[in-house]
Backbone as CSV, one residue per row, in Angstrom:
resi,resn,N_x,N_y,N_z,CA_x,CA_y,CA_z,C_x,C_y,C_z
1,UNK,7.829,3.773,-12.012,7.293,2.637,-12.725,6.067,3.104,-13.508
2,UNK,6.463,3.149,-14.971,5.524,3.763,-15.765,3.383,2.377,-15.702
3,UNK,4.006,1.131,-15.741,2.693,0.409,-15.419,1.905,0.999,-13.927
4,UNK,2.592,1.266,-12.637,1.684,1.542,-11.808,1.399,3.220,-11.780
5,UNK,2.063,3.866,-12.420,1.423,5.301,-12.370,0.223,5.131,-13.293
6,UNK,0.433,4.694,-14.378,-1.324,4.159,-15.112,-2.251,3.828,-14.158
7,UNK,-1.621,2.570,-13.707,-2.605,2.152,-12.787,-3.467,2.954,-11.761
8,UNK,-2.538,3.930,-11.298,-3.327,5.018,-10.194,-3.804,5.337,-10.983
9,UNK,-3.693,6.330,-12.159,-4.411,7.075,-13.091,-5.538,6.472,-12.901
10,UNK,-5.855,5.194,-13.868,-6.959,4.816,-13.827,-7.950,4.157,-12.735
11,UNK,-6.828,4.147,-11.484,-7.751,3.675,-10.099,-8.294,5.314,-9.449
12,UNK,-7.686,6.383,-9.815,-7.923,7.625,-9.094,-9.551,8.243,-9.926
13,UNK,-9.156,8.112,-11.402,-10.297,8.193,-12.110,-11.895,7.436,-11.512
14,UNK,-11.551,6.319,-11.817,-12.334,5.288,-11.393,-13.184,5.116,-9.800
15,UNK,-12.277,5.753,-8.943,-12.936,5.837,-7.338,-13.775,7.721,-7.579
16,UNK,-13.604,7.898,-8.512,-14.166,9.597,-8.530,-15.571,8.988,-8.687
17,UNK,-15.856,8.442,-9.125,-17.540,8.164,-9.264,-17.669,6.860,-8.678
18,UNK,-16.998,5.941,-8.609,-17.633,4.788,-7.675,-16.803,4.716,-6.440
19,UNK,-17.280,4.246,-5.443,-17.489,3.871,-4.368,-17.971,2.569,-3.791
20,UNK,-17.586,1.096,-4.578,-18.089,0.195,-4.107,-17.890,-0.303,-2.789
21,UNK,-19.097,-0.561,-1.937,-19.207,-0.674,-0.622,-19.314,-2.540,-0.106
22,UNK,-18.115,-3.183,-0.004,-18.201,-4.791,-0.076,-17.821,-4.792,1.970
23,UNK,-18.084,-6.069,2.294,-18.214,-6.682,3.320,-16.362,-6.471,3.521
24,UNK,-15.549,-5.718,4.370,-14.621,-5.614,4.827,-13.988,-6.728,6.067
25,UNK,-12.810,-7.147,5.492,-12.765,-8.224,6.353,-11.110,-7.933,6.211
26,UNK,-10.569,-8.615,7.477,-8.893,-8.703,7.489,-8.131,-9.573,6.655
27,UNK,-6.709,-9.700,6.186,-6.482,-10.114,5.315,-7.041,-9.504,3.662
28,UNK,-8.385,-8.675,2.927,-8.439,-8.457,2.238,-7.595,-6.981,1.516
29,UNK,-7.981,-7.208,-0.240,-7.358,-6.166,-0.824,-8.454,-5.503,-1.158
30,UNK,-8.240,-4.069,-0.852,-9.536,-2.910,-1.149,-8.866,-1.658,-1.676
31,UNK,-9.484,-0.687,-1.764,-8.605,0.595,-1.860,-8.787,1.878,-0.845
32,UNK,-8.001,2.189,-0.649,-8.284,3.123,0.973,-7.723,4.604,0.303
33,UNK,-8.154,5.764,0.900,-7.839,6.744,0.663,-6.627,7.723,1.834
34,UNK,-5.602,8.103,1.417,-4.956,8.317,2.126,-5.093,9.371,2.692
35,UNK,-5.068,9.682,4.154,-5.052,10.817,4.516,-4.299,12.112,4.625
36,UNK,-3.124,11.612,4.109,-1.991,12.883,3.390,-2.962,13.592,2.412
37,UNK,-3.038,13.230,0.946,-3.689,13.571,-0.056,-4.441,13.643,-0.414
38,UNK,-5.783,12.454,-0.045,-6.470,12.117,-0.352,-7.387,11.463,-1.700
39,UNK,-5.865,10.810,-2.076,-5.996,9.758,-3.265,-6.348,8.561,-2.678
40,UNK,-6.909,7.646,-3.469,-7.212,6.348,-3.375,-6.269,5.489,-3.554
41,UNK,-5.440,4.632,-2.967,-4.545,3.652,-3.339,-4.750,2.091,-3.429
42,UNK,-4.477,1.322,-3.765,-4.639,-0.482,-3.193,-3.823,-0.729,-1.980
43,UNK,-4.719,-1.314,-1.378,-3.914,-1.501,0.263,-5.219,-2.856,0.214
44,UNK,-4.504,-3.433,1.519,-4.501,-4.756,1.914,-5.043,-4.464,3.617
45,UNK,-6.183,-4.919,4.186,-6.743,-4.441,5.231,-5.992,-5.803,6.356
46,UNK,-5.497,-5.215,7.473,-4.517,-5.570,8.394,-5.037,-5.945,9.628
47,UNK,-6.260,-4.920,10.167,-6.992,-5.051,11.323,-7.823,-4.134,11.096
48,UNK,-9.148,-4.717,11.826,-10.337,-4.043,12.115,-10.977,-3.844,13.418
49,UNK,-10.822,-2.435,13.615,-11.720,-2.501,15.527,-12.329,-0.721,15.814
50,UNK,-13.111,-1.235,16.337,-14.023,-0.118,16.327,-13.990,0.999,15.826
51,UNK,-15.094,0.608,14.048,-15.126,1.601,13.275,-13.802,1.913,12.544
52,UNK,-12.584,1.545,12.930,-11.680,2.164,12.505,-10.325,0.776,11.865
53,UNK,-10.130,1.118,10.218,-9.492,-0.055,9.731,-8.364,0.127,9.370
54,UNK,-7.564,-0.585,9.862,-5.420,-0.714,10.273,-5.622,-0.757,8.223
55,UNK,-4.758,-0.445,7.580,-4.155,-0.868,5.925,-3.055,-0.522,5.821
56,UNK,-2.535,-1.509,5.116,-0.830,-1.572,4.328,-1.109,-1.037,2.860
57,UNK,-0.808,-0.201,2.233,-0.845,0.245,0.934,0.536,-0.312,0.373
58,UNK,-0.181,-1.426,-0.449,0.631,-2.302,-1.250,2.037,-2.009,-2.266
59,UNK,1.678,-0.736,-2.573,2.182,-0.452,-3.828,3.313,0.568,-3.212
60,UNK,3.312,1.242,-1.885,4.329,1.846,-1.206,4.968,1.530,-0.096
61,UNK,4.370,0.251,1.109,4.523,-0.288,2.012,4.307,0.458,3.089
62,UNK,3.480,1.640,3.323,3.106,2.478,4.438,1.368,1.828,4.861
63,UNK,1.435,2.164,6.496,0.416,1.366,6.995,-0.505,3.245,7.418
64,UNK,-1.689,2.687,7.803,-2.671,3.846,7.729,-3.857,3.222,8.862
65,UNK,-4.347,4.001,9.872,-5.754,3.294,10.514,-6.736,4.682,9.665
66,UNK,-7.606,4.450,9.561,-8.677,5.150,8.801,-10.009,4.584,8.804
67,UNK,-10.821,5.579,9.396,-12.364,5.178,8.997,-12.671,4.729,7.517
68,UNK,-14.192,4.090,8.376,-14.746,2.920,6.907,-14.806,3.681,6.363
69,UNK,-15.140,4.995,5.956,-15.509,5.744,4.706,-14.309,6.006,4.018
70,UNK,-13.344,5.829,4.058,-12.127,6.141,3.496,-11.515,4.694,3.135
71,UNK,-12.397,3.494,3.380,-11.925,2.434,2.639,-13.068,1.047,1.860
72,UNK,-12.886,0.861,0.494,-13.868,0.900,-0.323,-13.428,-0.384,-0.743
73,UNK,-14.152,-1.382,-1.419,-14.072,-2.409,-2.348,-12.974,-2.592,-3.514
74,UNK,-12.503,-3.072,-3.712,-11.677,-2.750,-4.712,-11.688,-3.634,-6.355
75,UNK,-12.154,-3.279,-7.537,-12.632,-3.632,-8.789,-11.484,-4.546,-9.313
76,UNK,-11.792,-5.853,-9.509,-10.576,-6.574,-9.889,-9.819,-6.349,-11.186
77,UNK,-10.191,-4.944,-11.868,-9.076,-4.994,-12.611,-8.167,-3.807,-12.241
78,UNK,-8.389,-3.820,-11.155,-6.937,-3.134,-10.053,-5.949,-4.303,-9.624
79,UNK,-6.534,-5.519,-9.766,-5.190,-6.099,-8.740,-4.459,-6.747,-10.032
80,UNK,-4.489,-6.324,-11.230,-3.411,-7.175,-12.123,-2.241,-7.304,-12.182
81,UNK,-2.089,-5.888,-11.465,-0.897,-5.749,-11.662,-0.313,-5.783,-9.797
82,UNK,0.884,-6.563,-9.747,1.860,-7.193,-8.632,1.779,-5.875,-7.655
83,UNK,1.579,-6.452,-6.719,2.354,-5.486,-5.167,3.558,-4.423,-5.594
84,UNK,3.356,-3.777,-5.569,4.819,-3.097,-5.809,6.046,-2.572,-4.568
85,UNK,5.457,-2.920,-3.484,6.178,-2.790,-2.032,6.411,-3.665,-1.769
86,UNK,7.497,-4.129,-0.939,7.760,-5.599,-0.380,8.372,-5.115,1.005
87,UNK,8.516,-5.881,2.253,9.427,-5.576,3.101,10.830,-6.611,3.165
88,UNK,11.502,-5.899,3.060,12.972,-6.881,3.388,13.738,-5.608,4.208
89,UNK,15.336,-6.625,4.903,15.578,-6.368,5.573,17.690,-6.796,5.771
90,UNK,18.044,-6.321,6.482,19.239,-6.616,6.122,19.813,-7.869,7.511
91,UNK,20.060,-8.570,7.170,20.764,-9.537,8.563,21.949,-8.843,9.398
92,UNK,22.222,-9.217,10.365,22.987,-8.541,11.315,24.419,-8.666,10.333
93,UNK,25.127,-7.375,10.058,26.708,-7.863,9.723,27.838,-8.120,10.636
94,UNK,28.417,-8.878,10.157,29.775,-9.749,10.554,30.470,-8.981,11.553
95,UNK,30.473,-7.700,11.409,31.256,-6.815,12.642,30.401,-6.404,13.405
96,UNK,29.015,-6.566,13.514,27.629,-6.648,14.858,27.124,-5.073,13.982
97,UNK,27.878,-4.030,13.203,26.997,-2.760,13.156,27.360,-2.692,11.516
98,UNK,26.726,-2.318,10.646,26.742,-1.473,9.654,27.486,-0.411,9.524
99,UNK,28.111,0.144,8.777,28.888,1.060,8.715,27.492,1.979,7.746
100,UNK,27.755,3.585,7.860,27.412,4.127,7.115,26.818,4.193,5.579
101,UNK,28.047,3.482,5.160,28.915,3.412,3.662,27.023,1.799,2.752
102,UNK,27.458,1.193,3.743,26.263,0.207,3.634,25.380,0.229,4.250
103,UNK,24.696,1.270,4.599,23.332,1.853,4.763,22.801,2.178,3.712
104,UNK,23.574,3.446,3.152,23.247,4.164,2.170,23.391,3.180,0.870
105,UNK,24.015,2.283,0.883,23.908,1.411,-0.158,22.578,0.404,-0.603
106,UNK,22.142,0.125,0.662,21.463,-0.508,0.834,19.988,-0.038,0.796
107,UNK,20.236,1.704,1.252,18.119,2.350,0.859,18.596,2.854,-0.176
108,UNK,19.398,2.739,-1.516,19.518,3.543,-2.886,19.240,2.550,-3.625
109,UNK,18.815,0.802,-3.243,18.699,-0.033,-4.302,17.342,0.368,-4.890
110,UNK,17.638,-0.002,-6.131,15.889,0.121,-6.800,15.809,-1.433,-7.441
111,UNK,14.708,-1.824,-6.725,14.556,-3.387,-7.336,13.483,-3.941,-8.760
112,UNK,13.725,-2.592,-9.459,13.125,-3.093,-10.686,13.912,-4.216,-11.517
């Protein structure tokens, strides 16, 4: 998705020199840095407990616990653009199991 690779662009740019430090609370959207890479992403803070904050990164649907320093305020002209992760799920099928055939059918959709 050519709009959210911009978007990192200019959120990866943008966390290189700032660091805004806002009142962290559950339920909010901030940007957290991942500990694979150590890029900055938009994530959505999940839980908070000692020192250490649960996030869903919006835009891929992977969850992360990470110290406060690795999760920052986030500048509202990051959130213009939509969630790009969603969770869904498939209902039980008619014969109780999935076959193979509709597995693979089912993680190759791309829901643009």
């Amino acid at each position: 998705n050519s709009a959210l690779e911009e978007l990192m662009a200019l959120l990866a740019d943008y966390y290189t020199d700032h660091c805004p430090q806002v009142k962290l609370e559950v339920e909010i959207y901030c940007v957290a840095q991942y500990s694979e890479n150590n890029t900055w992403y938009r994530a959505k803070i999940l839980d908070i407990e000692n020192e250490q904050i649960t996030v869903h990164f919006i835009d891929y649907g992977n969850q992360e616990v990470l110290p406060l320093n690795k999760v920052a305020g986030i500048d509202p002209q990051f959130l213009s653009l939509p969630c790009q992760a969603f969770q869904c799920s498939l209902l039980q099928s008619s014969s109780g199991q999935f076959t193979e055939e509709q597995l693979e059918s089912f993680f190759s959709l791309n829901f643009e």
